[in-house]
LUMBA-436364 format. One line per 3 residues: number of its first residue (from 0); for each residue x, y, z of C-alpha. Coordinates in steps of 0.25 Angstrom, whole numbers, always signed. Each point is the difference from the previous one (the first is absolute). Layout:
! residues N
NUM) X,Y,Z  ...
***
This chain:
! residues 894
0) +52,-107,-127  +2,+3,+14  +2,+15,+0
3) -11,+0,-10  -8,-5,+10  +4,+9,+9
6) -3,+11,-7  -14,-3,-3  -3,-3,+15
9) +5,+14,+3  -7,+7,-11  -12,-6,+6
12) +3,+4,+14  +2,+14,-5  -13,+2,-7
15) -6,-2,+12  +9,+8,+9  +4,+9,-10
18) +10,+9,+11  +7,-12,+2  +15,+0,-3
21) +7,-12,+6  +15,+2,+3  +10,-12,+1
24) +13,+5,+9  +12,-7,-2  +12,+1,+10
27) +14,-5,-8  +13,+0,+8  +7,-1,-13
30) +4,+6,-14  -7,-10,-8  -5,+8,-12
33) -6,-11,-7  -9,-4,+12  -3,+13,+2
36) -4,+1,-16  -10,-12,+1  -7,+4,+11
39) -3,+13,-7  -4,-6,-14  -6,-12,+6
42) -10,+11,+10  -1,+11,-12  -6,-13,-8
45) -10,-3,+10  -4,+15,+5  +7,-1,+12
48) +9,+13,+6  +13,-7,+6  +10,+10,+8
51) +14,-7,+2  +8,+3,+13  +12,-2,-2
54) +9,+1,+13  +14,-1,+0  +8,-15,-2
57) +5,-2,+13  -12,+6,+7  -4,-7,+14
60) -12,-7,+4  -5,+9,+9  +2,+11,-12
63) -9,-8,-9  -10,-3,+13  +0,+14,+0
66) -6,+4,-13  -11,-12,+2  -3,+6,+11
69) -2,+14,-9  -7,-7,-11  -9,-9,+9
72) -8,+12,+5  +0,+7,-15  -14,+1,-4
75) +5,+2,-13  +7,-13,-3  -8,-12,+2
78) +8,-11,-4  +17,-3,+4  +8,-9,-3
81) +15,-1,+1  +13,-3,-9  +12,-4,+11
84) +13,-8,+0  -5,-12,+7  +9,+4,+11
87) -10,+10,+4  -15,-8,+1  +1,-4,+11
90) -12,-2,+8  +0,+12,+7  +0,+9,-15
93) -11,-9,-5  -9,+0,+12  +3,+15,+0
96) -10,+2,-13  -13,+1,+4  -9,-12,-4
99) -11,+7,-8  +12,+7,-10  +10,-11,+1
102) -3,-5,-15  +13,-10,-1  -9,-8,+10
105) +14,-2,+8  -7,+4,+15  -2,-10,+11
108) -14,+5,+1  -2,-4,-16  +9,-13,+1
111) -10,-3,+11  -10,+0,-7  +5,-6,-13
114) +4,-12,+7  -15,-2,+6  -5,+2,-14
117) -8,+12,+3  +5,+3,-14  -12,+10,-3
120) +6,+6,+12  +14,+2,-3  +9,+4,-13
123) +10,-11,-4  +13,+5,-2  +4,+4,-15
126) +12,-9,-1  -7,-11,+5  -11,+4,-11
129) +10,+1,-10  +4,-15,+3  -13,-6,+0
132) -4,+6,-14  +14,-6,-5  -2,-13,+5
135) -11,-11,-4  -5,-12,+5  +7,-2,+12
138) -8,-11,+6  +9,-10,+5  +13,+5,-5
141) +12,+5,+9  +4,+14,+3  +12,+3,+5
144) +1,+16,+7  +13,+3,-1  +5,+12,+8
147) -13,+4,+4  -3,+3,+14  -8,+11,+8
150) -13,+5,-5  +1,-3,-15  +5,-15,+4
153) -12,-2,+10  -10,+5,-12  +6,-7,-10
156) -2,-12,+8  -13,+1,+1  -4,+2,-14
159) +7,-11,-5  -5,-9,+10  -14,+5,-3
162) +2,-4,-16  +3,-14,+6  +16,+1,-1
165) +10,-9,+9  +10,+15,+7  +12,-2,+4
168) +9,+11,+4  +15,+0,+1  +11,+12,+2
171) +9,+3,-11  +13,-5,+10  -8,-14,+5
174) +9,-11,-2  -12,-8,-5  -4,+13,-13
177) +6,-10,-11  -8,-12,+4  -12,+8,+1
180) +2,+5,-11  +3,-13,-10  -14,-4,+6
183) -10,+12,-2  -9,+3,-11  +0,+15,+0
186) +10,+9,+9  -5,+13,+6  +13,+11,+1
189) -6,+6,+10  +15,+11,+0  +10,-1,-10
192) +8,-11,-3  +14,+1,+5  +12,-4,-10
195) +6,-12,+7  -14,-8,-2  +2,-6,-14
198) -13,+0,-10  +4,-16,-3  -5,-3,+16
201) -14,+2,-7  -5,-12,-7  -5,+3,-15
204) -14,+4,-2  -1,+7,+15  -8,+12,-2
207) +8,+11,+8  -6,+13,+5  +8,+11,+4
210) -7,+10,+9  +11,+7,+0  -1,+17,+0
213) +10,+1,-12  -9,+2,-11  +14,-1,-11
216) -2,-14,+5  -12,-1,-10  +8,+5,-12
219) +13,-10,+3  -10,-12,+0  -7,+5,-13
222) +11,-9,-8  -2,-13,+8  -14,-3,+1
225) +4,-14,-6  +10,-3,+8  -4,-10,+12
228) +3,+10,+12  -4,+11,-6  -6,+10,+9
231) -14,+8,-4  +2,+14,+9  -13,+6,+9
234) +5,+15,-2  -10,+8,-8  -10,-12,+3
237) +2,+4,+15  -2,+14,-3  -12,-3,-8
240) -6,-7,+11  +3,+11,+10  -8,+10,-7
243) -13,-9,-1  +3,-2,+17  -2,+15,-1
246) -11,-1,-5  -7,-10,+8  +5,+8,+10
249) -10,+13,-5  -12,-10,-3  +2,-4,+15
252) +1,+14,+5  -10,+5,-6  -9,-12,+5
255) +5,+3,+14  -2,+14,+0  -13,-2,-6
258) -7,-10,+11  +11,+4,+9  -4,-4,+15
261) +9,+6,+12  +10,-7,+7  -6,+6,+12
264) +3,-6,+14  -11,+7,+7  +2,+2,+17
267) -9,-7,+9  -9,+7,+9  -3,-6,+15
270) -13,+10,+2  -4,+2,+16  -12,+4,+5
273) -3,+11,+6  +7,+6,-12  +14,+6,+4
276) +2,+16,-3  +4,+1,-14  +15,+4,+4
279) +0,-14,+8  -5,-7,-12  +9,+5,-8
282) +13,+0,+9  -3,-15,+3  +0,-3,-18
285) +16,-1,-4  -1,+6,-14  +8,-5,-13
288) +12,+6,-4  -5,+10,-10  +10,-4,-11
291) -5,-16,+4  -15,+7,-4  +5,+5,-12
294) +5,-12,-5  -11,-7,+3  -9,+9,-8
297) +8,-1,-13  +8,+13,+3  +16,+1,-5
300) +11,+4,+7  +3,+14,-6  -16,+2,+0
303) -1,+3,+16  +6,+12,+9  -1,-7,+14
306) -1,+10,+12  +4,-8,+13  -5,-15,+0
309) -14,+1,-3  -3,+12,-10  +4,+2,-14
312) -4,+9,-11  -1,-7,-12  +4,+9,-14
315) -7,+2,-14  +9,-8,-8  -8,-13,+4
318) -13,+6,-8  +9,-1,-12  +4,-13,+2
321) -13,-6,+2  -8,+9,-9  -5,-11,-7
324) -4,-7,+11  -16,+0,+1  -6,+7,+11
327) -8,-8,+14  -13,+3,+5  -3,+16,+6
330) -9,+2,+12  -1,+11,+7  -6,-1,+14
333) -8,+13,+5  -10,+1,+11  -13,+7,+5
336) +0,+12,+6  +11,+2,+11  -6,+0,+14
339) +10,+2,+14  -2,-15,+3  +8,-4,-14
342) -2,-9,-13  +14,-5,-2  +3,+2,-15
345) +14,-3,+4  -2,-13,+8  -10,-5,-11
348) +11,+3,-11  +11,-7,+8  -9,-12,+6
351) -4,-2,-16  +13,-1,-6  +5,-9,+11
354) -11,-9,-3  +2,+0,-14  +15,-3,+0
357) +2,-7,+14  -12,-9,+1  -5,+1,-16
360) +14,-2,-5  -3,+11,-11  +9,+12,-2
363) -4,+12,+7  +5,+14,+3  -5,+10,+8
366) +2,+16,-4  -2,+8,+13  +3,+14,+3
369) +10,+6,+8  -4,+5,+14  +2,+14,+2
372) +6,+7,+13  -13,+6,+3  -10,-11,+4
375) +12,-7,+7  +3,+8,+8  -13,+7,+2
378) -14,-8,+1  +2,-13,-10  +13,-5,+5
381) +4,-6,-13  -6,-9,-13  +7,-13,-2
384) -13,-8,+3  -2,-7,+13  -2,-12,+8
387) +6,-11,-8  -2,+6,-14  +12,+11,-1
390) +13,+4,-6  +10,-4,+9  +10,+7,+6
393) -12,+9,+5  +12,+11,+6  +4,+0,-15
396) -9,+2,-7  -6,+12,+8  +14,+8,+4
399) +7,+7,-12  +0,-14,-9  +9,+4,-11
402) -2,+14,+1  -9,+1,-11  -9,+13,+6
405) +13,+6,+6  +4,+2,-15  -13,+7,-2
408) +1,+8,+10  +13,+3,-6  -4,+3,-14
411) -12,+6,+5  +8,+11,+9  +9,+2,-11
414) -9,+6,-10  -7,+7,+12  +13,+6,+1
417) +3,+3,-15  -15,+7,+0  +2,+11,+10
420) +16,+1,-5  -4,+2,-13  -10,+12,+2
423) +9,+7,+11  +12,+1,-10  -9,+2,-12
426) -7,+13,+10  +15,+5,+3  +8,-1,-12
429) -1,+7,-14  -3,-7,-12  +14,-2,-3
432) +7,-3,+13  -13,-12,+1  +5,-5,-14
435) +16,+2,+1  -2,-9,+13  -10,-10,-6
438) +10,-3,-11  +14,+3,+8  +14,+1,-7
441) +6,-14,+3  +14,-1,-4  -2,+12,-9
444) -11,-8,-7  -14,+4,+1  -10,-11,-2
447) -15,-4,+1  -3,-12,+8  -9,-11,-5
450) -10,+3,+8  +2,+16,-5  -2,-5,-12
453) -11,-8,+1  -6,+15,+6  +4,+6,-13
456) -6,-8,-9  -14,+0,+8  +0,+15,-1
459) +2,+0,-16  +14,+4,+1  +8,-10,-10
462) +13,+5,+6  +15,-6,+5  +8,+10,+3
465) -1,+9,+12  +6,+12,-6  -11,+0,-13
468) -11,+1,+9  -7,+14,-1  -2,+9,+9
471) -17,-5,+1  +5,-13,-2  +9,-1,+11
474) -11,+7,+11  -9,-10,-4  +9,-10,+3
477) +3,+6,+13  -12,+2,+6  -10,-10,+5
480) -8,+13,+6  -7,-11,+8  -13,+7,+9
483) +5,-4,+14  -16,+0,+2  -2,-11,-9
486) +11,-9,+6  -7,-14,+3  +12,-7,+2
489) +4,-3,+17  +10,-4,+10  -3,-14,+5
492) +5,-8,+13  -4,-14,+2  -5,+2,+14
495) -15,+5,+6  +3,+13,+2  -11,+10,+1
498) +7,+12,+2  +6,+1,-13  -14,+0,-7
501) +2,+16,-1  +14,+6,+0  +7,+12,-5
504) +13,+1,-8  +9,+10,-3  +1,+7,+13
507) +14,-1,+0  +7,+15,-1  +10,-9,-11
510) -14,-2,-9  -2,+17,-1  -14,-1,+3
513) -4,-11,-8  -10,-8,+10  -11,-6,-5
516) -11,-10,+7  +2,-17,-3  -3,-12,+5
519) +7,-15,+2  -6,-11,-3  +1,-16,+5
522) +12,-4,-10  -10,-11,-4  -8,+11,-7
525) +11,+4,-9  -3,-1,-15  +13,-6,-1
528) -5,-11,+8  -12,-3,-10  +10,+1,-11
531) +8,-10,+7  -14,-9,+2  -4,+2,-16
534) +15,+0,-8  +2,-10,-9  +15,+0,-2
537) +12,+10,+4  -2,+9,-12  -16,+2,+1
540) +3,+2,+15  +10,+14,-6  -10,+4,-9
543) -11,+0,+11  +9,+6,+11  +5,+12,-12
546) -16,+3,-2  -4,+2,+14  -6,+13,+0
549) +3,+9,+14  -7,+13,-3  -4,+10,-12
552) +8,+12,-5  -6,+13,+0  -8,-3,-15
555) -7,-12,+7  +11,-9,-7  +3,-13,+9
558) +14,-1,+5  +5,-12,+2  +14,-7,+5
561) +5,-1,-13  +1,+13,-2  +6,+3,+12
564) +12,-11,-3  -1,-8,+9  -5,-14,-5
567) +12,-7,-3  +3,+3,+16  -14,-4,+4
570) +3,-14,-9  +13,-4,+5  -6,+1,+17
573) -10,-10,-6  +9,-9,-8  -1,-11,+11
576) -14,+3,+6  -4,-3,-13  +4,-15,+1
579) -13,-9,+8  +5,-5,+13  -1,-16,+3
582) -3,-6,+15  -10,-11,+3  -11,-5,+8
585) +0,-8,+13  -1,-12,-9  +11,+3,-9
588) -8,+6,-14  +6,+10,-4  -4,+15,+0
591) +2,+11,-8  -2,+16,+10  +1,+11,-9
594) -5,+16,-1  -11,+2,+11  -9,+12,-3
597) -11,+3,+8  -12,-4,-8  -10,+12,+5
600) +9,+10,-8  +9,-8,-7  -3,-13,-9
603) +3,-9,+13  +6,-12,-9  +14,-9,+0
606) +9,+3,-12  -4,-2,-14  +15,-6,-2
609) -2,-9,+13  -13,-5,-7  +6,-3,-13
612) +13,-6,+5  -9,-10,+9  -10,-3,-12
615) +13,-4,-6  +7,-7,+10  -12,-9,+4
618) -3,-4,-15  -13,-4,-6  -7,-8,+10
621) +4,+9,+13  -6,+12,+6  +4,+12,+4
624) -8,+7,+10  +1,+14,+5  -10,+11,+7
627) -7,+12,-1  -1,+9,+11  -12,+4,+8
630) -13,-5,-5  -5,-5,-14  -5,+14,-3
633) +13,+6,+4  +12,-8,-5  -5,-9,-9
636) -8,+10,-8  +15,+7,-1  +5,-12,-1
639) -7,-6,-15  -1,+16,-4  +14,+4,+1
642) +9,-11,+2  -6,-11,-11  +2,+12,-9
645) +15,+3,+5  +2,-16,-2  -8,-5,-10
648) -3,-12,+11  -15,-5,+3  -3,-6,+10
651) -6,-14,+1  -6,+1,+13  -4,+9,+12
654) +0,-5,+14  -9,+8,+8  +3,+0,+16
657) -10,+1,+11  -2,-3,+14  -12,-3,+9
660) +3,+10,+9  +2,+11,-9  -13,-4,-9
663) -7,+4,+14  +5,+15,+1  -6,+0,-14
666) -13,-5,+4  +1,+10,+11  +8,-4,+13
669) +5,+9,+10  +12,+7,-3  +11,-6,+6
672) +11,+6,+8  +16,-2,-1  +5,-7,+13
675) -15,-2,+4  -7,-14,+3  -7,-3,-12
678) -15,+1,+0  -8,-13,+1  -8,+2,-14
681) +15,-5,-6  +1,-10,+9  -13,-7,+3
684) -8,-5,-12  -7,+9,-8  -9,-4,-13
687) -5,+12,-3  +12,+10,+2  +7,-9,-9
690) -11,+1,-11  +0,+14,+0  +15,+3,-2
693) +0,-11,-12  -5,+12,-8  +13,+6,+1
696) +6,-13,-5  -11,-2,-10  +3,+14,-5
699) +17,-4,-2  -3,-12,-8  -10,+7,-9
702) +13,+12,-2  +9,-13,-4  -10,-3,-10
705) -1,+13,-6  +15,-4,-6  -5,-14,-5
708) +10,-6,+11  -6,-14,+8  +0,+2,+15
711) +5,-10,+11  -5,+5,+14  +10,-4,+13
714) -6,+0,+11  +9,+3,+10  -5,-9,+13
717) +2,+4,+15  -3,-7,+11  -11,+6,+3
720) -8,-2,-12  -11,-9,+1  -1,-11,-10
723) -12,+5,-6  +5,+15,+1  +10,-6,-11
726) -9,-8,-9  -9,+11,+0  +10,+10,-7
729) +6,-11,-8  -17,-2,-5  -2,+16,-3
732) +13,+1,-8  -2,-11,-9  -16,+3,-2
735) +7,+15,-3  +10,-5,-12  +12,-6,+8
738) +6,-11,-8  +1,-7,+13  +2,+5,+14
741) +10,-7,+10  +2,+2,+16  +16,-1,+2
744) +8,-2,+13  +13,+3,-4  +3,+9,+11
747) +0,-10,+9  +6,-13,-6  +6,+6,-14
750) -1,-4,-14  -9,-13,+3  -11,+9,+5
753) +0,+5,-14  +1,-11,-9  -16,+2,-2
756) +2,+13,-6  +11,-3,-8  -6,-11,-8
759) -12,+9,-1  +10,+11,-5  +5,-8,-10
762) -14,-7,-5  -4,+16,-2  +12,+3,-7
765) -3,-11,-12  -14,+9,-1  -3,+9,-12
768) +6,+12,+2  -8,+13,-4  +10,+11,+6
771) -3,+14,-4  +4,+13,+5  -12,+10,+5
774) +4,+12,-9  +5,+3,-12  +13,+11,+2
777) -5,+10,-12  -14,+4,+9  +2,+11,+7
780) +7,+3,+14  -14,+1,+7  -7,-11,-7
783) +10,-9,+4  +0,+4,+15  -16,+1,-1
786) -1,-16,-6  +11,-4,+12  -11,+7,+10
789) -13,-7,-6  +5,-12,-4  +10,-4,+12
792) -5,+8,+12  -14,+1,-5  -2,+16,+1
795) -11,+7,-4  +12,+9,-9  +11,+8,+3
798) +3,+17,+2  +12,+6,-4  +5,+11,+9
801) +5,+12,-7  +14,-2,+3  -1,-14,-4
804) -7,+5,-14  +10,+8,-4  +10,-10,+3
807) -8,-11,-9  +0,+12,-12  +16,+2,+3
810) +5,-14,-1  -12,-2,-12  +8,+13,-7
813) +14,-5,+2  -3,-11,-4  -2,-12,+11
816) -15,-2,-3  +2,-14,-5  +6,-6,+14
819) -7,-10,+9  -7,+4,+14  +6,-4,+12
822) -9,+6,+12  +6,+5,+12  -14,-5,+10
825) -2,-5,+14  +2,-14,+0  -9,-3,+11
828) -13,+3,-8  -4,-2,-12  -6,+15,+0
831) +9,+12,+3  -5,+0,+16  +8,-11,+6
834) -10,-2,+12  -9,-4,-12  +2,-16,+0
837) -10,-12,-7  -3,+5,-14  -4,+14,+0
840) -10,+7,-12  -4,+13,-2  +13,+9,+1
843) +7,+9,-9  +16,-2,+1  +6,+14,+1
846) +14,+3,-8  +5,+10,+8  +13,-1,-7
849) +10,-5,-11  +13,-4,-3  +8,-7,-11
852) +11,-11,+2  +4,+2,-16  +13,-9,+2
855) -9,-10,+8  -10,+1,-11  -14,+4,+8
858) -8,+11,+5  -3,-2,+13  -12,+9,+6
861) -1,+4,+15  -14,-6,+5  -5,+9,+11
864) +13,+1,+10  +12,-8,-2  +13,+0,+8
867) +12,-4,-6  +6,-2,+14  -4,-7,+11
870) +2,+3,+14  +6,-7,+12  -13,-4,+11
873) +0,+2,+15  +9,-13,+3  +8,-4,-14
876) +5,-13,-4  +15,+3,+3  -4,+1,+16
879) +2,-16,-1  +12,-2,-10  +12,-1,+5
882) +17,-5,-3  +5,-10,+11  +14,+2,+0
885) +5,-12,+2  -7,-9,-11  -4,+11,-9
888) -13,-4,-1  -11,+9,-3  -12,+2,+11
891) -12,+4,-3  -5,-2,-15  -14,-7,-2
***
């Protein structure tokens, strides 16, 4: 009847989890087969998987603390339970099994809890079970516990005495055994009886119940069930009952991992005014220990890679262990047009998580990108928010984090290298000599790789051996004949640095005359670094990298890094960058930083996989929230265009950022210089500037609404701004489609100050939800970028240079016609002239170029002129960062 039960509950479980495969672990440190047996039949019975350990007789308690240890943070056992000599559970081993897998019940947490009667709250252990369905009607009767000390005896104390039975207990050597014996109704064995204490000390008609482990005990006593003493065994019983805990167990996890909130102690904040210099804020917040964090936010052991105390990346298996775990709630906050006085995506994204978790006590996670070099050392001087809405710590997360671009750059250079290699050998070496050294003699064995393979098959050459290869065959193999005029693919550094936007290569007497003109690039504006932002697991990521395309062979074919053999390199400098890195807030939420393109060339987002782990993580009632670059028009165009597709998430919410201050630039206020007073039209009140730069606004929400996505406007409040400067944008936005529009002030005291939006995030987030893409992906090349330029920028149409023609009819021949748009423009306009702010009309949006990201997935076309390296100003950031020597602390960042 019990396992019956059992197994129906689990059969129910599993219709509606159908990945679930619930694994009982049992540690033995003995050879008793029989046990072993009856746990295995009793689980095959119920549907259970049961894995016996079986360490050695005579092992140590610190052996079998060991392997709990191991199985405790084993994503793929959830239940443990444990078959020792009762030399061996001792408190310490018991304690040892973590409560939420302990399904003997023999922990003090579950004892606890037992003994206060949170019996929904607890599982009673098996042999205690196995004891109450054998005996009936206890009320008033005596019961004697015999032997029975520890754990079992403190539960089995309790459930009698909650059936109304009179409990004594007495040890096996306690002068007084006979006497309490000759005077109990029922006698609990709690261990086996020893020989010197004689059945007749038992009146007749005692019922006796032996909890001892031996289950041959059941089969002795099968004889003397009419004899006055005779004993009635728990032993299968008890096993029976073990596998339906395991089973409450599941029910209860899946219930908990189902409406699961965070233990999340969350950090205070002590806000001063004037507000501190983000560094201050920062250094004055003592952050978690990042493996506290993990903990906190349901993470295991083995599932977190910590670098120092505050950082960790956090690996893929963890989607697999949740996958069935429903997603949270997705926004995505973007912004109005960029102008030099600032929005603050970042500090909205950062403010509104803390509000959400910290003050809300909803889970929350915020997916950020990495900072790169350039900007921090350059004009910016870093992205981790600001005020008292930031990651923390700020030197952190703006130097080097985990290295995550340094493997770009890495990867990057390496197939740079492999590019110009591979056509100087192929320009010096005869057909034959290129093969023989492709496909050396290795141990007098010559053999393709797998990679080679891969090459051979793509070519129609359905071939193993070297030597069977014919003489076409083996040329064609040999020779990418890649047109070093085509090549596409350049250098990259992560540092502003100008002079390298036009270099030459090859002048070097070793290359023999080989030079030829290229370029670096920002390492941020890598295709490897918008695969890295779009991947969806360690397999599509080789697949993407392998189908880079990095110039054309002489027939106009593409070339890509496949070909040149190198993928399997490129993928194992990416193995770790791959993983999302974890830090926090100033509040204690935790964060997710990971890929960091730059949204006018690139996508601009955070990882897909950061995304998907948080939607995870957070479960069905949280919210992940994570940001587009640059404006509405810019990165979150990009954004629902070519990352929803790469994902499959939609999003159920945007939050749109503005300021007062940059509304009035739009409305057409002075230009404002860096270093330079600002001008009193942002710092005196001004109705009417105001109304004029809300078209700009008004224009970004109506963008968000071409996806079918509700928008929530944060106003992002300065001191300056009047109060009715501030209801005034908070009016248009609404009147113009805003689901709600909310002024914030978390810069300056935290999450509180943004407790507003949050409830009016997660009012929007229970809206309909119409999400749609723009295009669809079978319309030609320019009719995708000409609906982008109409519909999002508002242009009159576009014009395709001739160079940017013939690319469109290359990729549309080779085949890449069916990829999404992702638009190389100014940020700081919504036309292609970036002095042009408001809402421009009227203009036609020059291609002057085109390039394809094929292992990214996107076309991107150059708008007017686009540089893919920024260059150091007159006085850079790094005049003002510094090392003291003595403290190492670093000076300087802002």
């Amino acid at each position: 009847k019990i396992t019956e039960n059992a197994k129906k509950s689990l059969a129910s479980l599993k219709r509606g989890n159908p990945q679930l495969e619930p694994t009982l672990a049992i540690i033995q440190a003995h050879n008793d087969h029989l046990i072993q047996e009856a746990n295995k039949s009793f689980a095959e019975e119920v549907g259970l998987r049961v894995i016996h350990i079986c360490l050695p007789e005579g092992s140590t308690k610190n052996e079998i603390i060991s392997e709990i240890l191991r199985l405790n943070e084993d994503p793929n056992v959830q239940g443990l339970a444990l078959d020792l000599p009762e030399s061996l559970c001792s408190s310490k081993v018991l304690n040892t099994v973590k409560p939420e897998k302990d399904v003997d019940g023999l922990s003090n947490v579950n004892l606890g809890r037992l003994v206060r009667g949170d019996v929904s709250d607890c599982l009673v252990p098996p042999t205690v079970c196995a004891v109450m369905e054998l005996l009936e009607d206890l009320g008033g009767k005596t019961v004697l516990l015999v032997g029975a000390g520890g754990a079992l005896g403190a539960a089995l104390q309790t459930m009698l005495q909650r059936e109304g039975a009179a409990v004594l207990s007495c040890d096996w050597k306690a002068p007084q055994l006979q006497s309490e014996l000759r005077h109990a109704d029922v006698v609990v064995f709690g261990s086996a009886k020893p020989s010197d204490v004689p059945v007749s000390w038992i009146k007749p008609g005692t019922t006796v119940i032996s909890c001892s482990h031996d289950l041959l005990s059941e089969k002795r006593n099968d004889g003397q069930q009419n004899k006055p003493a005779a004993e009635k065994a728990v032993g299968s019983l008890a096993i029976a009952m073990r596998m339906q805990n395991m089973v409450k167990n599941m029910e209860r996890w899946i219930q908990s991992q189902q409406n699961r909130k965070w233990d999340l102690h969350c950090l205070k904040l002590q806000p001063l005014s004037p507000v501190p210099s983000d560094i201050e804020i920062s250094r004055a917040q003592s952050p978690k220990a990042v493996d506290v964090l993990a903990k906190e936010i349901g993470l295991l052991t083995d599932e977190i890679e910590s670098y120092g105390q505050t950082k960790a990346k956090v690996r893929l298996s963890l989607l697999e262990r949740l996958k069935d775990q429903p997603d949270g709630k997705y926004v995505l906050v973007a912004g109005i047009t960029p102008t030099p006085l600032g929005e603050g995506k970042s500090t909205v994204t950062v403010g509104l998580v803390q509000a959400l978790t910290a003050h809300l006590n909803i889970n929350s996670f915020a997916c950020l990108r990495q900072p790169s070099q350039g900007p921090t050392f350059g004009v910016k001087g870093g992205a981790a928010g600001g005020g008292y809405a930031q990651v923390i710590p700020m030197e952190e997360f703006n130097l080097h984090l985990t290295g995550d671009i340094h493997a770009i750059t890495a990867a990057n250079n390496l197939l740079a290298a492999a590019i110009d290699a591979r056509i100087l050998h192929e320009n010096t070496q005869s057909d034959k000599s290129l093969y023989n050294r492709l496909v050396p003699v290795v141990n007098g064995v010559r053999a393709f790789s797998a990679i080679q393979l891969a090459r051979l098959r793509r070519l129609g050459i359905n071939k193993t051996d070297p030597a069977s290869l014919t003489e076409e065959e083996s040329t064609k193999f040999a020779r990418l004949d890649i047109d070093p005029s085509s090549i596409t693919w350049q250098r990259v550094v992560d540092t502003n640095d100008r002079f390298l936007r036009k270099i030459s290569v090859g002048q070097a007497n070793t290359e023999k005359g080989f030079v030829r003109q290229a370029q670096f690039d920002i390492a941020v504006a890598s295709e490897i670094m918008a695969i890295l932002a779009l991947t969806t697991s360690l397999q599509d990521m080789k697949e993407r990298l392998g189908k880079m395309v990095v110039a054309s062979d002489k027939k106009g074919e593409p070339v890509t890094a496949e070909d040149l053999g190198v993928t399997g390199a490129l993928a194992v400098l990416m193995k770790d960058a791959i993983k999302p890195t974890l830090m926090q807030t100033l509040e204690g939420t935790p964060v997710f930083v990971h890929a960091g393109p730059f949204a006018n060339i690139a996508q601009g987002t955070s990882s897909v996989l950061a995304d998907k782990i948080a939607l995870k993580l957070v479960g069905e009632k949280g919210f992940v929230v994570t940001e587009a670059g640059f404006g509405a028009d810019i990165g979150m165009e990009k954004f629902f265009n070519i990352k929803c597709r790469a994902s499959g998430l939609v999003p159920n919410v945007v939050v749109l950022v503005a300021t007062v201050r940059a509304l009035k630039m739009h409305g057409g206020g002075p230009n404002v210089t860096a270093g330079a007073p600002l001008k009193k039209e942002y710092t005196e009140e001004n109705l009417q500037l105001v109304a004029d730069g809300c078209c700009n606004l008004q224009k970004q929400i109506q963008i968000a609404q071409l996806f079918g996505v509700p928008v929530v406007v944060a106003l992002n409040v300065f001191k300056t701004d009047s109060p009715a400067e501030v209801d005034l944008v908070c009016k248009i936005a609404k009147e113009s489609g805003a689901f709600d529009a909310v002024p914030c002030n978390h810069w300056s005291i935290g999450g509180k100050g943004a407790v507003k939006l949050a409830q009016a995030v997660e009012k929007a987030a229970n809206q309909k939800n119409n999400f749609k893409f723009l295009y669809k992906l079978e319309l030609p090349i320019a009719e995708k970028i000409r609906i982008i330029a109409q519909k999002v920028y508002g242009a009159e149409d576009i014009e395709l240079s001739p160079a940017a023609q013939s690319q469109v009819d290359r990729y549309t021949r080779q085949g890449f016609g069916n990829l999404p748009i992702c638009m190389a423009k100014t940020h700081l306009s919504l036309s292609h002239q970036p002095e042009r702010k408001g809402v421009p009309t009227g203009f036609i949006l020059p291609i002057s170029d085109m390039r394809a990201s094929i292992g990214a997935g996107f076309i991107y076309p150059l708008v007017g002129t686009m540089s893919t390296m920024p260059g150091l100003p007159t006085r850079p950031c790094f005049y003002d960062i510094d090392l003291d020597p003595i403290t190492e602390q670093v000076k300087g960042l802002f």
